[in-house]
VOGU-3710 file (C-alpha; in Angstrom, 3 decimals, decimal comma):
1> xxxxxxxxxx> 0,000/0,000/0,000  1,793/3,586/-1,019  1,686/6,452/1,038  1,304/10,084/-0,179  3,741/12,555/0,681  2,784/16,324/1,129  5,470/19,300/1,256  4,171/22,592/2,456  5,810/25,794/1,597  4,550/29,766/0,600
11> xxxxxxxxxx> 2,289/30,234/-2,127  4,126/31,176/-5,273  1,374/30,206/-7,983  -0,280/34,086/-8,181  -2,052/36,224/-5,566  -3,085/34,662/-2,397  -6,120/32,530/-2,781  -7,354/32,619/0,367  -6,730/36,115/0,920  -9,841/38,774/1,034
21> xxxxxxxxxx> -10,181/40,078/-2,838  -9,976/44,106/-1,375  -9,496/45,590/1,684  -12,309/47,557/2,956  -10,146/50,973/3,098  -9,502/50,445/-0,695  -13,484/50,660/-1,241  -13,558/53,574/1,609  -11,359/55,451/-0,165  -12,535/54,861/-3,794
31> xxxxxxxxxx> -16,025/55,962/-2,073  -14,298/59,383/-0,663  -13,449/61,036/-3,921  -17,182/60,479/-5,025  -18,282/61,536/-1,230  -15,595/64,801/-1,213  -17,409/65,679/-4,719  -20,642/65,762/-3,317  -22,259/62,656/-3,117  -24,108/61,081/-0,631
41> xxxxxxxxxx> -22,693/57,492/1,135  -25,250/55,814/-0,864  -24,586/57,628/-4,254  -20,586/56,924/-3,773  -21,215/53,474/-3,235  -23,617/52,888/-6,027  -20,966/54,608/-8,208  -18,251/52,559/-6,456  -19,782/49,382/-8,056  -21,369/50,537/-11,428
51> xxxxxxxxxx> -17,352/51,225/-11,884  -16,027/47,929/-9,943  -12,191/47,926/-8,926  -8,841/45,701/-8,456  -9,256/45,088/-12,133  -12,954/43,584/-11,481  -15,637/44,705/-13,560  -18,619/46,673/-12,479  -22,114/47,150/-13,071  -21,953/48,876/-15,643
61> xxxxxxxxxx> -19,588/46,281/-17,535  -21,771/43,254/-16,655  -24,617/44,927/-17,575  -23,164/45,873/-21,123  -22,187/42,439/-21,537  -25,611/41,275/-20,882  -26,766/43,875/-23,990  -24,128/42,080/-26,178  -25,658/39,042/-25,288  -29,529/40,143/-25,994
71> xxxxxxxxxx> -28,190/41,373/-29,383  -26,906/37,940/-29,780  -29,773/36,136/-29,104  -32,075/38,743/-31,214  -30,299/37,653/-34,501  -30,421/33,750/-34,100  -33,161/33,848/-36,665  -36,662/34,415/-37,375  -38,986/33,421/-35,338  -41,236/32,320/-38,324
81> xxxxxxxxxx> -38,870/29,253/-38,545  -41,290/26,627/-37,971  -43,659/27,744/-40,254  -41,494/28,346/-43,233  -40,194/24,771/-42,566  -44,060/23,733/-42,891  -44,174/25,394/-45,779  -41,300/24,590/-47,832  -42,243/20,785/-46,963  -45,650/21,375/-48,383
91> xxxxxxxxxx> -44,281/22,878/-51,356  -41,837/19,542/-51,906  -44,622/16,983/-50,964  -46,454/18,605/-53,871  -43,751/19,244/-56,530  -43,009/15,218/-55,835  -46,975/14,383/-56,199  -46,859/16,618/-59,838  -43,558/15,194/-60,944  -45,537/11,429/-60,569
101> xxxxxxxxxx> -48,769/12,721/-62,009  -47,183/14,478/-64,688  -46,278/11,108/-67,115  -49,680/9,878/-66,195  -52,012/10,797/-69,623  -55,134/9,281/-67,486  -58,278/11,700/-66,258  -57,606/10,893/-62,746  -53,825/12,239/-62,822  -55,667/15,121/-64,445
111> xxxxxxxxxx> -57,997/15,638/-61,684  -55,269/15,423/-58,903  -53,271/17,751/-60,454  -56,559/20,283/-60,133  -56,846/19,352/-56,620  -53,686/19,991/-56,415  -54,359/23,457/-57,942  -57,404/23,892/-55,709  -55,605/24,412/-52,490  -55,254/27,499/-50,637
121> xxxxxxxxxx> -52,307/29,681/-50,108  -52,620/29,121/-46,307  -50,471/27,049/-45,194  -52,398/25,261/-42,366  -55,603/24,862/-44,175  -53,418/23,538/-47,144  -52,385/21,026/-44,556  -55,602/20,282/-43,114  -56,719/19,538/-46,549  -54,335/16,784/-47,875
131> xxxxxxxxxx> -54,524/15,126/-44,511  -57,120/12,516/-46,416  -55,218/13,137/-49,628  -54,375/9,578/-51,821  -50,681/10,220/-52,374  -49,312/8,778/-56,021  -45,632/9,195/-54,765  -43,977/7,433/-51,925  -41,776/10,291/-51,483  -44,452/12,999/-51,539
141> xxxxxxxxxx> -46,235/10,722/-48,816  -43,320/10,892/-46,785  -42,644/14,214/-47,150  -46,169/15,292/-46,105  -45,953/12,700/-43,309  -42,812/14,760/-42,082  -44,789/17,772/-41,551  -46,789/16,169/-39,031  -43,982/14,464/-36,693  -42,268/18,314/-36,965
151> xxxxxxxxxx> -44,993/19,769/-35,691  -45,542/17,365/-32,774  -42,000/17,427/-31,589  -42,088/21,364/-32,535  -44,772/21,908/-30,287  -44,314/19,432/-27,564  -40,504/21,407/-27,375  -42,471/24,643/-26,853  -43,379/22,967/-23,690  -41,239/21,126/-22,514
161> xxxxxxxxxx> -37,380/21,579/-23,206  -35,231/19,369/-25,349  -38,397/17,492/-26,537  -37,954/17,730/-30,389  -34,889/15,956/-30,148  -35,950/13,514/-27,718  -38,668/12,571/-30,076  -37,352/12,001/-32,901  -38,081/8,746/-34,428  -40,471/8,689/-31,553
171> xxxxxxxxxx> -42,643/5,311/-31,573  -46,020/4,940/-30,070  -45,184/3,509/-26,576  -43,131/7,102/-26,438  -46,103/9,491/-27,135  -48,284/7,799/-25,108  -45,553/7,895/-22,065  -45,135/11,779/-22,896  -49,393/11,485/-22,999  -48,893/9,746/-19,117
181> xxxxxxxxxx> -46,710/12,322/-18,122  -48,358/15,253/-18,707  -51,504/13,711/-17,366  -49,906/13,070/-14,173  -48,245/16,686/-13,991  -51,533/18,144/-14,142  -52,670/16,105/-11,266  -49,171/17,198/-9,417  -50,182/21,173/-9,830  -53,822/20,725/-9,190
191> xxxxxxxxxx> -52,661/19,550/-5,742  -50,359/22,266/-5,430  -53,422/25,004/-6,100  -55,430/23,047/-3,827  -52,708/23,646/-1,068  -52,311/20,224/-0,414  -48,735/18,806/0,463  -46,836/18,199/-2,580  -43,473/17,217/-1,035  -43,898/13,285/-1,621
201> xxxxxxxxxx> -46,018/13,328/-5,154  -43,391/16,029/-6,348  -40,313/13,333/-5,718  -42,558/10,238/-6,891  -43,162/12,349/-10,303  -39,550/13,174/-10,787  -38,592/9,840/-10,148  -41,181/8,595/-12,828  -40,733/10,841/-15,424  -37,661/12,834/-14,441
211> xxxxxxxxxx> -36,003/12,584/-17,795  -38,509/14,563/-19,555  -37,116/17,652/-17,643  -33,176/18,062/-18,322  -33,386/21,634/-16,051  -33,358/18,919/-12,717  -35,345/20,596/-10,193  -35,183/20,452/-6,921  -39,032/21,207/-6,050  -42,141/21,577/-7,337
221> xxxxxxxxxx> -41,555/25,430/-7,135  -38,069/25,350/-9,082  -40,470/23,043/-12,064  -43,025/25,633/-12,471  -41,169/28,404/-12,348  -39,217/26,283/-15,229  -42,528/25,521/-17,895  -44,093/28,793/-16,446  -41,491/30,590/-18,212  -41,499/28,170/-21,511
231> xxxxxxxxxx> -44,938/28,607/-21,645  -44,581/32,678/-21,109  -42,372/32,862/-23,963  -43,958/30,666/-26,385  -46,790/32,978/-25,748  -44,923/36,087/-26,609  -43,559/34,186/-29,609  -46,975/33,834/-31,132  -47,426/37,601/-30,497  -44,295/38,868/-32,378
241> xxxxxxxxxx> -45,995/37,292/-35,255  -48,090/39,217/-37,660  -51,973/38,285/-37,646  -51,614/36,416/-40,540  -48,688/34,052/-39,386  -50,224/33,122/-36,128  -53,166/32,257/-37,739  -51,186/29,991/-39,738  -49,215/28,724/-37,103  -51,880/28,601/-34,188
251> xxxxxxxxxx> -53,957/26,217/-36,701  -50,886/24,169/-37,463  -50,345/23,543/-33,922  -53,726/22,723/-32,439  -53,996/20,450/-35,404  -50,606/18,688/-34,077  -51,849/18,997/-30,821  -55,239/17,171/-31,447  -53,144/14,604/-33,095  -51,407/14,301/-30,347
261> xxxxxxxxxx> -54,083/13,621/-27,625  -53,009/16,231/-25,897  -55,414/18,755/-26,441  -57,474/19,091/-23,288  -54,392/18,156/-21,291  -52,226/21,294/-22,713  -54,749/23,891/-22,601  -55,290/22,488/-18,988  -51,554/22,827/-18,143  -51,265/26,166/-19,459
271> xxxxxxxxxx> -54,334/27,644/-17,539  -52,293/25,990/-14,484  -49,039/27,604/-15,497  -50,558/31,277/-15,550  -52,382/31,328/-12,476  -49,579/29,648/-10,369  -47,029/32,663/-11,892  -49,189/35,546/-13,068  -46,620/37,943/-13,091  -44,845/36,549/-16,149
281> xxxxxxxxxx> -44,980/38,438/-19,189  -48,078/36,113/-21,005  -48,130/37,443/-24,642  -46,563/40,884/-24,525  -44,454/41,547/-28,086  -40,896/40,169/-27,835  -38,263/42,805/-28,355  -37,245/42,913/-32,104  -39,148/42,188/-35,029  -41,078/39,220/-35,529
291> xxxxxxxxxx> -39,863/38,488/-38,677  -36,609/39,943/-38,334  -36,097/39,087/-35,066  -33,360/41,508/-33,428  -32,063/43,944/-36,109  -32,859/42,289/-39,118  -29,075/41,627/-39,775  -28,859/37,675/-38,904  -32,804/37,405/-38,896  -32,616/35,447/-42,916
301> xxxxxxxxxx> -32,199/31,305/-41,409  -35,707/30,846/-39,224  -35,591/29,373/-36,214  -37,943/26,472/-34,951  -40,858/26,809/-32,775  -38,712/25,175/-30,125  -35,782/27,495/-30,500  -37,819/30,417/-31,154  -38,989/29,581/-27,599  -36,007/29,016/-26,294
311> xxxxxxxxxx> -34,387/32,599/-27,890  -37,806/34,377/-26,037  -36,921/32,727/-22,918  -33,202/33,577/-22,981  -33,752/36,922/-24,216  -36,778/37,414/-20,704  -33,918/36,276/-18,528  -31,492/38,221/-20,206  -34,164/40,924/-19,722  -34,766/40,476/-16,121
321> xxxxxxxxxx> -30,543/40,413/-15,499  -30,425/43,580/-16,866  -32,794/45,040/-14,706  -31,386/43,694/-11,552  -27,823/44,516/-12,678  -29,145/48,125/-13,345  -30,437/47,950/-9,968  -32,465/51,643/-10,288  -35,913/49,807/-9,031  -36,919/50,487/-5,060
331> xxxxxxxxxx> -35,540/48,116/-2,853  -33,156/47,095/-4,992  -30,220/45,062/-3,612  -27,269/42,885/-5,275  -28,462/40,109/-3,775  -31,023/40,017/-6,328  -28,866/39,522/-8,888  -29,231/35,451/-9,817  -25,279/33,803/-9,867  -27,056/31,277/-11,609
341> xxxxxxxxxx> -28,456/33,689/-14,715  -25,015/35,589/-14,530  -23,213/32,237/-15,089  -25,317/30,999/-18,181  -24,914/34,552/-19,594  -21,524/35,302/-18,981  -19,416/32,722/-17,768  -18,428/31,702/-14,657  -15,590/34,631/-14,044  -18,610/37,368/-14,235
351> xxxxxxxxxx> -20,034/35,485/-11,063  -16,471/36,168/-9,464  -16,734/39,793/-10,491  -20,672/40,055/-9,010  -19,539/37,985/-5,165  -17,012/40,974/-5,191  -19,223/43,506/-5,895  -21,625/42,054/-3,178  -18,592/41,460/-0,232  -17,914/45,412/-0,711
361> xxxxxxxxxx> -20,725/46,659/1,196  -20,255/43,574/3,605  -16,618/44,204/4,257  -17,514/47,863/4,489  -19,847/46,956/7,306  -17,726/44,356/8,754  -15,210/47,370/9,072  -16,695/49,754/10,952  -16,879/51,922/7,934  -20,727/52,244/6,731
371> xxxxxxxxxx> -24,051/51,193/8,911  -27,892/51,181/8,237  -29,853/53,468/9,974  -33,966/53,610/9,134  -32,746/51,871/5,574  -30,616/54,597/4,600  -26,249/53,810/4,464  -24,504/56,413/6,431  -20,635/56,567/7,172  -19,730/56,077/10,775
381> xxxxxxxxxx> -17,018/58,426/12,410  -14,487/55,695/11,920  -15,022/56,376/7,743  -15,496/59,698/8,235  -12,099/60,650/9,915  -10,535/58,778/7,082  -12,365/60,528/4,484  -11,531/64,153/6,629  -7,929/62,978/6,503  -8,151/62,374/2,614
391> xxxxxxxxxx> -9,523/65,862/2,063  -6,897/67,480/3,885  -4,171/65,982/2,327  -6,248/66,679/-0,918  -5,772/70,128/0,279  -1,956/69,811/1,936  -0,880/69,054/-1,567  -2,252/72,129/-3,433  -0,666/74,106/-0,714  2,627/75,470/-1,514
401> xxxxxxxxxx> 5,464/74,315/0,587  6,030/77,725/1,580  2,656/78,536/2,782  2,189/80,138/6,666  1,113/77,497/9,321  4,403/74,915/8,819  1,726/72,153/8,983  3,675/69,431/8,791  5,855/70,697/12,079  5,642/67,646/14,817
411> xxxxxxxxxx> 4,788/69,495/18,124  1,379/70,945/16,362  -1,414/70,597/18,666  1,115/70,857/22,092  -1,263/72,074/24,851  1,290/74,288/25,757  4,644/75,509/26,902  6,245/73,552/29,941  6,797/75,395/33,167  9,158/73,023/35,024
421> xxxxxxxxxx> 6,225/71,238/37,843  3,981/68,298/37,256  1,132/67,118/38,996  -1,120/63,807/38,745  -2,842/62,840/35,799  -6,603/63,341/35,238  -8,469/61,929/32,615  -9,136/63,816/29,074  -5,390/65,391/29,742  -3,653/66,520/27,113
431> xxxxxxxxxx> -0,095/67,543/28,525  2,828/65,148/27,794  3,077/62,795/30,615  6,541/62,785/33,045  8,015/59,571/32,606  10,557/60,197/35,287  7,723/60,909/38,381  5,697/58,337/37,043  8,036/55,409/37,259  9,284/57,261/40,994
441> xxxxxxxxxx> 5,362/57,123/41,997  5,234/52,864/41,053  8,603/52,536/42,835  7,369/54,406/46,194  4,012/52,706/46,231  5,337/49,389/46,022  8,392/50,158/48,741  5,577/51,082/51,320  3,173/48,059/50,768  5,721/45,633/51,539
451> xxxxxxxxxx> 5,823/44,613/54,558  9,506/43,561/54,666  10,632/46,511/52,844  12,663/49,289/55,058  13,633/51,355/52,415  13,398/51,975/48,813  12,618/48,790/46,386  15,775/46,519/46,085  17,089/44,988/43,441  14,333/42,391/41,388
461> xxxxxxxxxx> 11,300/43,605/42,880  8,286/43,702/40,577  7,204/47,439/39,978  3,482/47,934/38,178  2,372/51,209/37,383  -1,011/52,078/38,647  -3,315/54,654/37,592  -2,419/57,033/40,701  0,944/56,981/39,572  1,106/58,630/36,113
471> xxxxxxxxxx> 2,129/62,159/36,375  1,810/64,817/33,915  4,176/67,682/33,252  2,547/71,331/33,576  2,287/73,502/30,969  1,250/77,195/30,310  -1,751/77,113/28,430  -1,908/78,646/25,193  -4,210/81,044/23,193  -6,502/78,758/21,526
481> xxxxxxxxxx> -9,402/79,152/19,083  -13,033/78,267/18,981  -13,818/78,578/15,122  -17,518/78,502/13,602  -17,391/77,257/10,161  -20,780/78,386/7,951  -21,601/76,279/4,833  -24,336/77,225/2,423  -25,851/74,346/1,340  -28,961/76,239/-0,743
491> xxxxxxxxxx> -29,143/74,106/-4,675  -27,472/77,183/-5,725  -24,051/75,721/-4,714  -24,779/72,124/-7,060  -26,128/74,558/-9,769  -22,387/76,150/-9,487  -20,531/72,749/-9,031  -18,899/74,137/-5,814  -20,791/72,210/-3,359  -18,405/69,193/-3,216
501> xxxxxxxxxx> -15,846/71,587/-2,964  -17,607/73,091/0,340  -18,066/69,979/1,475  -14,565/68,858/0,962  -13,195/71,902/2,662  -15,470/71,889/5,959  -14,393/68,042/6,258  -10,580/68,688/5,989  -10,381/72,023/8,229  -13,083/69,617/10,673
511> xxxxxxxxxx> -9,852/66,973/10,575  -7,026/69,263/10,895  -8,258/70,986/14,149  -9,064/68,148/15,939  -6,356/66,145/15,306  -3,460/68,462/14,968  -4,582/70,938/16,939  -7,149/69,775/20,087  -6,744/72,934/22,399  -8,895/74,392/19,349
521> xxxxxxxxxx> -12,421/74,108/18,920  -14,528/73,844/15,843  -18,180/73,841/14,892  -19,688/73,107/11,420  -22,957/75,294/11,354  -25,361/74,587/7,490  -27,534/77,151/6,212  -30,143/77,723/3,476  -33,573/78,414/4,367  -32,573/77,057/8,452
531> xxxxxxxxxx> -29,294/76,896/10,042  -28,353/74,160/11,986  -25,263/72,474/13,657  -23,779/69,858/11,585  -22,076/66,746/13,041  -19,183/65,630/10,180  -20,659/62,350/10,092  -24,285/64,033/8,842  -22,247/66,432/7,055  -19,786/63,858/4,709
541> xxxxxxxxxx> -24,027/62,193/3,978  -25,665/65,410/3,184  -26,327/66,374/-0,759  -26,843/70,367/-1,569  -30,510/70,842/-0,259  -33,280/71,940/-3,020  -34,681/74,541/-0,659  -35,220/78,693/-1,494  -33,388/80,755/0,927  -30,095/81,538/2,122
551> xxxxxxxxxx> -30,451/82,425/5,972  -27,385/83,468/7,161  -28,859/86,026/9,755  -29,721/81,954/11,322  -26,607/81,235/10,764  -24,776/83,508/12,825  -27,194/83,533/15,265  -26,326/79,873/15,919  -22,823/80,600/15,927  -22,681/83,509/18,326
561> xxxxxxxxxx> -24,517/80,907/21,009  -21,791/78,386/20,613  -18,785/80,992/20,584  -20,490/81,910/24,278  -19,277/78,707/25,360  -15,644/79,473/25,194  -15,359/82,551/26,873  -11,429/81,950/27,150  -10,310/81,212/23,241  -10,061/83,371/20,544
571> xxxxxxxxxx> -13,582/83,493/18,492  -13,462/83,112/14,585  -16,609/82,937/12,055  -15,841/81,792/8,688  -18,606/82,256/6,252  -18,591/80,138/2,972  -21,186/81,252/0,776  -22,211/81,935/-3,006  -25,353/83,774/-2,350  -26,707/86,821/-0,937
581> xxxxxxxxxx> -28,995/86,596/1,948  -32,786/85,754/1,002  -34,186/84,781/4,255  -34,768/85,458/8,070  -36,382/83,909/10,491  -39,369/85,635/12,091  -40,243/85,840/15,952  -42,225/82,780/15,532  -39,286/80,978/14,675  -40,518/80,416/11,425
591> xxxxxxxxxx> -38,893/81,569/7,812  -39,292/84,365/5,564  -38,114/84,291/2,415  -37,812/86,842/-0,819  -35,804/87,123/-3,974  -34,362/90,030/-4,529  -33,952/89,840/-0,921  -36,172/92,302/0,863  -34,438/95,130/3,279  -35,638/92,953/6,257
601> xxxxxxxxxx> -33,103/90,278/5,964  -30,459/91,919/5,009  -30,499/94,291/8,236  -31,231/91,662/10,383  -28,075/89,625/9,270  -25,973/93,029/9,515  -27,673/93,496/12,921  -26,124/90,078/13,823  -22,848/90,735/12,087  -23,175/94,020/14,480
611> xxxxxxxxxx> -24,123/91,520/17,522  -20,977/89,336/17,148  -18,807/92,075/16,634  -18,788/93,768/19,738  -18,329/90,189/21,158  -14,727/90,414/19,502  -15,223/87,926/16,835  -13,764/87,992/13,551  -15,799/87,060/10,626  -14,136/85,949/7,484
621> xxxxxxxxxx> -16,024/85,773/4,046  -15,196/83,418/1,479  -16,855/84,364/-1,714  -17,963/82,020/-4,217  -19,765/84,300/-6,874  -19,257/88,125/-7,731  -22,481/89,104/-8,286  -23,102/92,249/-7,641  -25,467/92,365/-4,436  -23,347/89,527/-2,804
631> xxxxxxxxxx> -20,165/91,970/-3,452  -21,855/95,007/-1,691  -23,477/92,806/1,579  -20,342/90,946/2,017  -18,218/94,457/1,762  -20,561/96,387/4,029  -19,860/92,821/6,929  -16,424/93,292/6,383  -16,907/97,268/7,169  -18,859/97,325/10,182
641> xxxxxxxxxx> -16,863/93,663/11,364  -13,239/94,449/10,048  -12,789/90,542/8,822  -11,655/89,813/5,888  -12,850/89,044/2,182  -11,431/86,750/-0,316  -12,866/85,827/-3,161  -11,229/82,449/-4,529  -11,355/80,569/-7,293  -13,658/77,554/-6,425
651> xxxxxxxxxx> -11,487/75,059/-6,750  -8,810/76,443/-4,962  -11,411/77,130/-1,775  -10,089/74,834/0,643  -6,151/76,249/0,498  -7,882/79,273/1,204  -9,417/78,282/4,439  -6,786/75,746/5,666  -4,202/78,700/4,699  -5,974/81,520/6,727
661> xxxxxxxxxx> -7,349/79,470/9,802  -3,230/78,496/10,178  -2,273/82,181/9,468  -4,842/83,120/12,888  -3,291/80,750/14,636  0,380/81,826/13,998  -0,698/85,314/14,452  -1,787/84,156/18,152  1,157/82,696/18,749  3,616/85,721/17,490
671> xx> 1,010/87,574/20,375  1,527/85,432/23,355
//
């Protein structure tokens, strides 16, 4: 008996197989440049995977390839096919049946050539005619008798997949087995609309007459679903005819039906079909022509009722992928998206691409990076910092290296100068801890709660540092800043394109205070026809909001209440705005709103401008338009405040910001 061997060693055959196919900061930060642009969470991340990414195709790319595929099934063929095949036979039975009456100088050849002559254009009534017909010629005989067994199997394949092959050369034992089976499905559904447990008959039937159904299913569900949607699209096939053709054909097959002795049975199974699934689509047009089915480019061969069917059923699947892969229906989720359809359509590597596509919002989740809340994705603060962080080094890098504010010195955000004493550490404290008291603290705690110990700890005792013992080193506290940020988010700003940029800029400055420099305080304050306090998380989820008004008077109103809490730091307003005011709010805490904006607002916004000025605080305008009226308000502010004005080029907004909230604070420092 041989043994196997097995060597183990690091993976050298390509990437890592068992390794995740993106990390979840990857899709974060693909999803920040759409989210720093103005998007919302849910709009980045629906962009995120119409695009796809680590070389993986998208939405957008699967559903294209899906539309190559439709116009691939469209020009198969017509959908005529079986018909024309009816025809042409009928048209060589009878040029046989003339080509043996023709040597024939008796009356009766003469009279079955006017028979013959006698028979109508339509095809199926042609048919129905000869079917007591005396043929002269073997071969015609057997060419008429041809036209019968096609349109059994044809029709019985309509049905029931794979049948016209199945039944070819079929003897009688085999129709009246196909007869027995679809006898015994009726009974099966009938049970099934009666709500009667199917579980048992459904696995007896399969085991009887499984082969008739090369799909396999699994349940009784999986098998209607399966002829439902035959049926469906043999339905619309016969309705992408003209009137004339499905005459024709319709005839033609109840004929082949009836020969069959299936009549009853069919029209029984197809009245069970539509009311177990009547959602399908039960005789709506096929897309394309019926005659030219697709683009009338490929359309000349015809294709057989079977196929036909088979094309319609494709092409409804193909149909219903699209729409799922397009995913712009309510509710719509990825995991509606069949790996099953995807594989038949477009191989198995497109199901790879779509289990990516679904893991990103999993792995985003699983991160700590997006939740649910009511339905709706929002970014936690986790995501959030990380997008801040990405739009101030979006901004760091426009900034010219000799720019005021030396922001990439390492002692920024130092809560201040050191002053030679220490003192125990609280909690939230920010000053730089004493390593040197802290470790003498351990040593003198564990000295006195020894009980052999006489003295200071000897050599190999065991020191553990406590909370009581941490020390930190005193500082002089320095100037620091409580800064107001005001965004206008009125639709004016998307009309303009700058509202990303806003966005982007309120995020990074939001990021760069409280992580380089924490003695400061910031507030993000929204306005357009209300003001309100913006947390960055709601603030990185917020679109522009399609709202009249620009209420700035609210604005500043909310920021003078929360510059009252820092009595101590140095108060700064910074106003970002592409508007004039338009509204106020009234005593009733309501709004009022005109365009042109009536005298009203504007000198209640210059009375709070007024308000906050003899508080000390500065108010700095950042421009985003030059029309006229905004130029006069903001210079008339900038009078009565003494703030400043700039008026930047959009794009170029959030150096402007960054730059002058680091030029305040290195003009506080040169102070102290």
């Amino acid at each position: 008996m041989s043994t196997s061997s097995f060597r183990y060693g690091p993976w050298a055959g390509g990437p890592d197989p068992l390794e995740s196919p993106f990390a979840a900061t990857d899709a974060l930060d693909e999803m920040s440049r759409q989210v720093l642009d103005g998007r919302t969470p849910r709009e980045a991340l629906d962009s995120l995977l119409r695009r796809g990414m680590d070389g993986r195709r998208g939405l957008d790319d699967l559903r294209r390839a899906v539309d190559r595929r439709r116009r691939e099934v469209r020009s198969r063929g017509r959908l005529d096919g079986t018909l024309q095949e009816v025809r042409r036979l009928l048209d060589n039975a009878i040029g046989q049946e003339r080509a043996a009456l023709f040597p024939d100088p008796a009356d009766e050849a003469r009279m079955r050539e006017a028979e013959l002559d006698a028979l109508p254009s339509d095809a199926s009534r042609a048919v129905r005619e000869l079917a007591d017909y005396d043929w002269r010629s073997p071969q015609a005989r057997a060419t008429y008798e041809q036209i019968a067994d096609l349109l059994r199997r044809e029709v019985l394949d309509s049905q029931f997949r794979g049948m016209k092959q199945a039944l070819e050369g079929a003897t009688p034992q085999d129709m009246a087995r196909v007869r027995e089976m679809v006898g015994a499905l009726n009974e099966l559904l009938a049970k099934d609309a009666r709500g009667e447990n199917t579980g048992q008959a459904f696995e007896d039937f399969m085991d009887q007459f499984g082969e008739f159904f090369p799909e396999g299913p699994e349940s009784l569900d999986e098998l209607i679903d399966t002829l439902a949607r035959r049926s469906a699209a043999a339905a619309r096939l016969l309705a992408g005819l003209s009137p004339k053709q499905r005459q024709e054909l319709a005839q033609l097959m109840a004929a082949a039906v009836e020969d069959l002795g299936l009549g009853d049975e069919l029209a029984q199974l197809g009245e069970a079909l539509r009311s177990a699934r009547p959602n399908l689509n039960w005789g709506g047009r096929p897309s394309g022509r019926a005659n030219g089915f697709g683009d009338g480019r490929g359309g000349e061969s015809g294709l057989g009722l079977g196929d036909a069917t088979s094309a319609l059923e494709e092409l409804a699947e193909l149909d219903e992928l699209a729409a799922t892969l397009g995913q712009d229906y309510p509710g719509a989720s990825l995991d509606d998206v069949d790996q099953d359809a995807i594989a038949a359509a477009l191989g198995r590597s497109a199901v790879d691409d779509l289990r990516q596509l679904q893991q990103i919002e999993r792995e985003l989740e699983r991160a700590g990076f997006v939740t649910r809340q009511s339905g709706r994705l929002e970014l936690t603060p986790r995501a959030v910092r990380r997008i801040g962080q990405t739009a101030l080094e979006r901004i760091f890098k426009q900034l010219s290296s000799g720019a005021r504010g030396d922001h990439a010195q390492t002692d920024a955000g130092g809560a201040g100068e050191l002053i030679g004493t220490t003192r125990a550490w609280e909690f939230g404290d920010t000053q730089p801890l004493d390593v040197v008291r802290t470790v003498r603290n351990a040593v003198l705690r564990t000295a006195s709660a020894s009980p052999r110990s006489t003295g200071p700890a000897g050599p190999g005792m065991s020191i553990r540092l406590k909370v009581e013992d941490f020390a930190v080193a005193e500082t002089e506290r320095r100037t620091s800043a409580a800064v107001c940020l005001l965004v206008d988010l009125s639709y004016s700003m998307a009309l303009r394109g700058t509202w990303g940029i806003a966005k982007t800029t309120a995020l990074a400055l939001h990021t760069l205070v409280t992580t380089r420099f924490p003695q400061d305080k910031i507030h993000l304050i929204g306005f357009s026809d209300y003001a309100r306090e913006l947390r960055p998380v709601e603030l990185a989820g917020l679109d522009s909001e399609m709202v009249q008004g620009t209420n700035l008077q609210h604005a500043l109103l909310i920021a003078g209440r929360l510059l009252s809490k820092y009595p101590e730091s140095e108060p700064v307003v910074m106003v970002v705005t592409d508007g004039e005011p338009t509204a106020h709010l009234l005593r009733d805490g309501s709004r009022a709103f005109s365009w042109p904006p009536m005298p009203e607002t504007l000198e209640l916004t210059l009375a709070e401008v007024d308000r906050l000025t003899r508080r000390g605080v500065g108010i700095n305008v950042f421009m985003l338009d030059t029309e006229p009226r905004l130029v006069e308000f903001v210079e008339e502010m900038a009078r009565r405040n003494g703030g400043r004005v700039l008026s930047p080029d959009p794009n170029a907004l959030g150096q402007y910001v960054v730059h002058d909230y680091l030029r305040s604070r290195g003009g506080r420092r040169a102070h102290r």
